[in-house]
LUMTIPA-755358 format. One record per residue: residue number from 1; x, y, z of N, C-alpha, C in turn. Coordinates in nm, 4 decimals, decimal comma, always signed. Example, Ala and Ser with C-alpha at 12.3 -4.5 7.8 and 13.67 -1.06 7.14 Angstrom:
   n      npx      npy      npz     capx     capy     capz      cpx      cpy      cpz
   1  +1,3190  -0,5690  +0,7800  +1,2300  -0,4500  +0,7800  +1,3200  -0,3300  +0,7800
   2  +1,2850  -0,2250  +0,7080  +1,3670  -0,1060  +0,7140  +1,2900  +0,0030  +0,7870
END
This chain:
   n      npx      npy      npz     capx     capy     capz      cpx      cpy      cpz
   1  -1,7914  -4,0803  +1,7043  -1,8425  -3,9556  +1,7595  -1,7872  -3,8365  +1,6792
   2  -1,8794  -3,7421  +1,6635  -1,8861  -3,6450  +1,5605  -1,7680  -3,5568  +1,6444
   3  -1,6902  -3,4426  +1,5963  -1,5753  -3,3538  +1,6265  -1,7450  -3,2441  +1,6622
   4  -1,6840  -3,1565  +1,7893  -1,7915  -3,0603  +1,8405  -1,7354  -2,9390  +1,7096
   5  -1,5954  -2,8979  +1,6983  -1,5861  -2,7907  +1,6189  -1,6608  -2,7806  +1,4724
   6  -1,7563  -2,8952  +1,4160  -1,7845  -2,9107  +1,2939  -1,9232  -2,8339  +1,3132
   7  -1,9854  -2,8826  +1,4587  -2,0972  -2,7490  +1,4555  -2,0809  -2,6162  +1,4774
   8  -1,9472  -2,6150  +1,4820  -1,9053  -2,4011  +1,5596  -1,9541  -2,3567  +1,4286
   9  -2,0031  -2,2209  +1,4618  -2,0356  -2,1267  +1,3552  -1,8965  -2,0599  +1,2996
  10  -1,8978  -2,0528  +1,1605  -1,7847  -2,0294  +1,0956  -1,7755  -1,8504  +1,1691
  11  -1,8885  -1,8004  +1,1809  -1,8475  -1,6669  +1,2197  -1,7884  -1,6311  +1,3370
  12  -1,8091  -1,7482  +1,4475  -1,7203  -1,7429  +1,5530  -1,5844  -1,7542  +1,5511
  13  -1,5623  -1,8085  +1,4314  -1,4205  -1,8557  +1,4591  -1,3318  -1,7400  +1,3954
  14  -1,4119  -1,6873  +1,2905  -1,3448  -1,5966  +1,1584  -1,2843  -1,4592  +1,2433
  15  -1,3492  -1,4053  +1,3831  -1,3146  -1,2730  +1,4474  -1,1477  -1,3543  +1,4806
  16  -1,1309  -1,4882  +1,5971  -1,0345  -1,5086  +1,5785  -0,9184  -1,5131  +1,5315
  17  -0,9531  -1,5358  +1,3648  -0,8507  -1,5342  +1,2614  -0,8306  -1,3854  +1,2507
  18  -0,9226  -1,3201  +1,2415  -0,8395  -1,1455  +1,2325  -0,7708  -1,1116  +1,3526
  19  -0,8046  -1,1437  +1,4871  -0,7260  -1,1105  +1,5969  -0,6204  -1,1583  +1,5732
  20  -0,5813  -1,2742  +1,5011  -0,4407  -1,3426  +1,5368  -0,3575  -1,2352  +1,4400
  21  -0,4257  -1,2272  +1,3084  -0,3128  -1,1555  +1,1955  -0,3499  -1,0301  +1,2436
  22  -0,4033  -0,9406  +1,2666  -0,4034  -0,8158  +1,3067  -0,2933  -0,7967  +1,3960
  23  -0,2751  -0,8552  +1,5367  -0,2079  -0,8668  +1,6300  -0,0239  -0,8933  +1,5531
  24  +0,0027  -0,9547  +1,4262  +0,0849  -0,9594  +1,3855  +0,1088  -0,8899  +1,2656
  25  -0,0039  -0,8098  +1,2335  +0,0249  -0,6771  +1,1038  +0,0022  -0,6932  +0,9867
  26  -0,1188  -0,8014  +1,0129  -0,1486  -0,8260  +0,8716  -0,2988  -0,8009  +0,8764
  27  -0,3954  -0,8046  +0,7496  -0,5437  -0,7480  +0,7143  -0,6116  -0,8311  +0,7275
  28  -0,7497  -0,8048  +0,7266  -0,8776  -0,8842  +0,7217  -0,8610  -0,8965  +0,5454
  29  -0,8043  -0,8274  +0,4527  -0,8086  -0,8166  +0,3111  -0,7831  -0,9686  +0,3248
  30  -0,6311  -0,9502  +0,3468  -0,5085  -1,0998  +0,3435  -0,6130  -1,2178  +0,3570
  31  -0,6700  -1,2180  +0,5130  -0,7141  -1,3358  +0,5571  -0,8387  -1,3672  +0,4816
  32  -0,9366  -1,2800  +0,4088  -1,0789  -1,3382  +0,3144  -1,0178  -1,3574  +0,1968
  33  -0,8865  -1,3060  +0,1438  -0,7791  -1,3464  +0,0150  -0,7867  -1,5210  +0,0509
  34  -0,7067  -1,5538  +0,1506  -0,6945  -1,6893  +0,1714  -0,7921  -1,7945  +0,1742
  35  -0,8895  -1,7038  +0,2275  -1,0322  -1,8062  +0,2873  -1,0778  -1,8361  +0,1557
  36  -1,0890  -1,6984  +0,0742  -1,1429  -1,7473  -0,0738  -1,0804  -1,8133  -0,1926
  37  -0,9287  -1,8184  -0,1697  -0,8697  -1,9035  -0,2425  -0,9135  -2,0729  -0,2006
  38  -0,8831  -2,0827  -0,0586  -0,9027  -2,2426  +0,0048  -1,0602  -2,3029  -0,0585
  39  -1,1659  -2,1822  -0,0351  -1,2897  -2,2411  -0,0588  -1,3521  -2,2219  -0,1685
  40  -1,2813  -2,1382  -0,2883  -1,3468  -2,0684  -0,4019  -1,5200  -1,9891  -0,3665
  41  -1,4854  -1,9584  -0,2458  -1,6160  -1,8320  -0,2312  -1,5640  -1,7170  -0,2891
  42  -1,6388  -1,6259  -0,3309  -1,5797  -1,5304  -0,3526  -1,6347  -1,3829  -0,2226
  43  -1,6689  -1,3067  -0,2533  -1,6246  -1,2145  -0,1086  -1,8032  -1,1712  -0,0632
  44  -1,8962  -1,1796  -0,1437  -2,0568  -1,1995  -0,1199  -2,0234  -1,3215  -0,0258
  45  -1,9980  -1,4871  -0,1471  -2,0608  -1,5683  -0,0551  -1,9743  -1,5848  +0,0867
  46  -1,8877  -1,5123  +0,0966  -1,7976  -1,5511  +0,2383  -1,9365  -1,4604  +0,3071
  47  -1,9129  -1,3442  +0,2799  -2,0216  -1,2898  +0,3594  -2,1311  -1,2786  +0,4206
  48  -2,2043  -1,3690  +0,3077  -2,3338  -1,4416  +0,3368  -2,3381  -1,5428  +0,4298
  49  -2,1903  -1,6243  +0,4605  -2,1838  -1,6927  +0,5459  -2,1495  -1,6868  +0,7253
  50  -2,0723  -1,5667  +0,6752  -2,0889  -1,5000  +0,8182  -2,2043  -1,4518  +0,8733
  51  -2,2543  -1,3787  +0,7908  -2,3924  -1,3433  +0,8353  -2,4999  -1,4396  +0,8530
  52  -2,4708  -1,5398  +0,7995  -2,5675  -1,6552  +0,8021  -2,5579  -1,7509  +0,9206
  53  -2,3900  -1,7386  +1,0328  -2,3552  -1,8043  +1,1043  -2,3630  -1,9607  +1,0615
  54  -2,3481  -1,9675  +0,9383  -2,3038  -2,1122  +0,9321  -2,1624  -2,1812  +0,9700
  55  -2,2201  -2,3372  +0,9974  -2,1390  -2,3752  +1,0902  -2,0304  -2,4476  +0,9762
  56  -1,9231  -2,5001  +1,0576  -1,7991  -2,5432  +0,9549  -1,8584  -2,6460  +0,8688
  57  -1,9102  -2,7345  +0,9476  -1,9766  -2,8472  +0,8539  -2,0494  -2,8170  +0,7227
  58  -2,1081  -2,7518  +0,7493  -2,1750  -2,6598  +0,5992  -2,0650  -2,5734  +0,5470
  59  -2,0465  -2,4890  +0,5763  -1,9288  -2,4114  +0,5090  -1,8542  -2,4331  +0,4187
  60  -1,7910  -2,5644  +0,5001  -1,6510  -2,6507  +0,3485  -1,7294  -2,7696  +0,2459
  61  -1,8996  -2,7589  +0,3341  -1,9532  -2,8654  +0,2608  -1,9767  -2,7833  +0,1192
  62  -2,0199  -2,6221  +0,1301  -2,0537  -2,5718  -0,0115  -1,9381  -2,4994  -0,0533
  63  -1,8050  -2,5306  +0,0305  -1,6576  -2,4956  -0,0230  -1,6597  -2,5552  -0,1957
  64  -1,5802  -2,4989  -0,2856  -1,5374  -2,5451  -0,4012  -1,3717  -2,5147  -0,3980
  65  -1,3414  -2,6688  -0,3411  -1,1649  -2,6762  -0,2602  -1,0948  -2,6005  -0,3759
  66  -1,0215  -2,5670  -0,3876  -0,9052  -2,5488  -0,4366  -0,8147  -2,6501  -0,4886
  67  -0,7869  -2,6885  -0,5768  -0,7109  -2,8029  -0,6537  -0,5488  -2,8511  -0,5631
  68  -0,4954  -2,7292  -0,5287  -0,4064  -2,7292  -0,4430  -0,3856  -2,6936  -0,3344
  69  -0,5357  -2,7372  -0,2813  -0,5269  -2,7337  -0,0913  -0,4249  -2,8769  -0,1020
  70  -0,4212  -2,9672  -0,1907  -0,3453  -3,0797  -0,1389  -0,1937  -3,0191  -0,1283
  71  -0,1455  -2,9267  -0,1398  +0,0090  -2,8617  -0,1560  +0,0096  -2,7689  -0,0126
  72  -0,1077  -2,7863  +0,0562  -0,0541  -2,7452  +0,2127  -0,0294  -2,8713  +0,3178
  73  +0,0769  -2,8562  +0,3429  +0,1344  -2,9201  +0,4710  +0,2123  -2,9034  +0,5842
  74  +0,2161  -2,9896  +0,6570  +0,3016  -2,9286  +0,7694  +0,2003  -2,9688  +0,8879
  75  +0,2430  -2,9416  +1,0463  +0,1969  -2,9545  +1,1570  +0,0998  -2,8228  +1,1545
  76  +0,0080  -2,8385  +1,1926  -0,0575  -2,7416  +1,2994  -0,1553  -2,8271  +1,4227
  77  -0,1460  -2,8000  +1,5065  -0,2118  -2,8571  +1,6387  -0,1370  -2,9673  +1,6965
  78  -0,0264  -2,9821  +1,6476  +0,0431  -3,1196  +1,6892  +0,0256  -3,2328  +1,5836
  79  -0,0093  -3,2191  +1,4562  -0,0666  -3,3099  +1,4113  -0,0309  -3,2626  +1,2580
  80  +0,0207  -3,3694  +1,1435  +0,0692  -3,3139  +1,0316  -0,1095  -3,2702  +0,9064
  81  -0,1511  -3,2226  +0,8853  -0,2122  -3,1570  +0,7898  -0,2779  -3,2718  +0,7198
  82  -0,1696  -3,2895  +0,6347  -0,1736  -3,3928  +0,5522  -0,2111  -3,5391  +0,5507
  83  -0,2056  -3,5924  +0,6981  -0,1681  -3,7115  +0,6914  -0,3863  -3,7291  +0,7829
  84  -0,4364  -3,6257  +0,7937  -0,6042  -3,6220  +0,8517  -0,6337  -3,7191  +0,7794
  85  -0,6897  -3,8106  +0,8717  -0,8143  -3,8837  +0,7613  -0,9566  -3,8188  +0,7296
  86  -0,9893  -3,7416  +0,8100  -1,1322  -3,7200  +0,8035  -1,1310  -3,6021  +0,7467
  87  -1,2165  -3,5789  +0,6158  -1,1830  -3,5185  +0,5104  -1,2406  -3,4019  +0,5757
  88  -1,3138  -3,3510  +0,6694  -1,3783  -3,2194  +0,6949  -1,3020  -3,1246  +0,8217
  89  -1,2513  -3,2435  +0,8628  -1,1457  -3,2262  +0,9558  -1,0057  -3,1767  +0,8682
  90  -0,9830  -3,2498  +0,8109  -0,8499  -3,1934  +0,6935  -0,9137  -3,0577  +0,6562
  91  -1,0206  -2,9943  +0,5710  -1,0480  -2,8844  +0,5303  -1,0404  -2,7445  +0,6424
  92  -1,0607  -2,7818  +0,7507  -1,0592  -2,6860  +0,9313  -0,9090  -2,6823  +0,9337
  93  -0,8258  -2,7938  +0,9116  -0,6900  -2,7807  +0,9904  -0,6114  -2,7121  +0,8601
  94  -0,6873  -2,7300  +0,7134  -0,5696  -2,6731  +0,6023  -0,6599  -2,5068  +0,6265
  95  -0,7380  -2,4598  +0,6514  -0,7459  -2,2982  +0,6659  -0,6536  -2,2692  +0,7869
  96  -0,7005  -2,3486  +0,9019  -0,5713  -2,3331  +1,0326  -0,4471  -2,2819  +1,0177
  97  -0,3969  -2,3729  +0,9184  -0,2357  -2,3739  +0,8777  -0,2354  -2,2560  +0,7658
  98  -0,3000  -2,2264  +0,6505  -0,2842  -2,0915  +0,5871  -0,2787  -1,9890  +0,6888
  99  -0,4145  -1,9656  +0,7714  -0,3547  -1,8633  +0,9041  -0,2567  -1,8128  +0,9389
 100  -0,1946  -1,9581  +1,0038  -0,0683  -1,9562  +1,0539  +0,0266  -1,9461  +0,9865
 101  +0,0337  -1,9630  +0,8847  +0,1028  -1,8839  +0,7880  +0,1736  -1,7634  +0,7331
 102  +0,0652  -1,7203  +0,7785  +0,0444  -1,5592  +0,7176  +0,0724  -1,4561  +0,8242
 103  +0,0034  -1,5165  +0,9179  +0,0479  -1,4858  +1,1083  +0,2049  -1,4625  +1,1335
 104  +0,2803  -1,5726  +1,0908  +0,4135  -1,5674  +1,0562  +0,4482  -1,4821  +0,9801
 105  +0,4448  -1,4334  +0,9046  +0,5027  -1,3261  +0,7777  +0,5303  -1,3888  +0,6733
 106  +0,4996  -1,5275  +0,5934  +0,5102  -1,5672  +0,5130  +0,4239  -1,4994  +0,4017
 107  +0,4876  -1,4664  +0,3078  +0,4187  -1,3833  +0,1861  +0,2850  -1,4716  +0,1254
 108  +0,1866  -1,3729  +0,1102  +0,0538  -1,4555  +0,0683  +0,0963  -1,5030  -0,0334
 109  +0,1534  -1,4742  -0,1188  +0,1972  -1,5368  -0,3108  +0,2427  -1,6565  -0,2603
 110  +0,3152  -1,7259  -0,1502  +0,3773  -1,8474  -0,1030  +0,2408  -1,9483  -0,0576
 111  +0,1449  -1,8658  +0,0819  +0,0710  -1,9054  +0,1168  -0,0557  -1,9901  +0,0678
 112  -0,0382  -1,8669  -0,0487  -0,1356  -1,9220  -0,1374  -0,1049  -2,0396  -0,2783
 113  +0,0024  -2,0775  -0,2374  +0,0678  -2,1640  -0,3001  +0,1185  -2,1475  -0,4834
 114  +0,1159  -2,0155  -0,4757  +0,1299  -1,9890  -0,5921  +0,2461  -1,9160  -0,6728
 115  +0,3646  -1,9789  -0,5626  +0,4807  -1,9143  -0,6153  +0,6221  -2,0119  -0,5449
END
């Protein structure tokens, strides 16, 4: 049985992600910085996708991953990152965990795994 979050519309979820870092003092800049590092969109096609309300399943399907999404790990949801089998499910829980990341005050240059 299919995960229900793979049909949520990515745009539902994306207001979320600014409430969380806003609420902790960080930008909508930061958080489409991250989104477009994880998925190699750049800041049109994120946009197009919000506006398009596409759902996650599509989203990470026309994602172009990042070479070192495999260098995020750690728990988020109770559950280590890394260790997902289901590869679309891994792509939802590694933006999750950049979030939360950043939510924390961890410097994007870290987040973004590039330092």
């Amino acid at each position: 049985m299919e995960h229900r979050i793979f049909g949520m519309s990515f745009a539902r979820i994306y207001p979320l992600y600014v409430e969380k870092l806003e609420r902790k003092g960080r930008t909508t800049t930061e958080l489409d910085e991250v989104i477009e590092w994880l998925t190699g969109f750049d800041e049109a096609e994120l946009r197009r996708h919000l506006e398009a309300g596409t759902t996650l399943r599509d989203f990470f399907a026309e994602a172009r991953l990042n070479p070192d999404a495999a260098l995020i790990t750690g728990v988020i949801c109770g559950v280590r990152v890394e260790e997902i089998d289901d590869p679309l499910m891994q792509r939802i829980r590694y933006l999750d965990k950049l979030v939360d990341e950043l939510a924390r005050g961890k410097a994007l240059q870290k987040v973004l795994r590039s330092a």
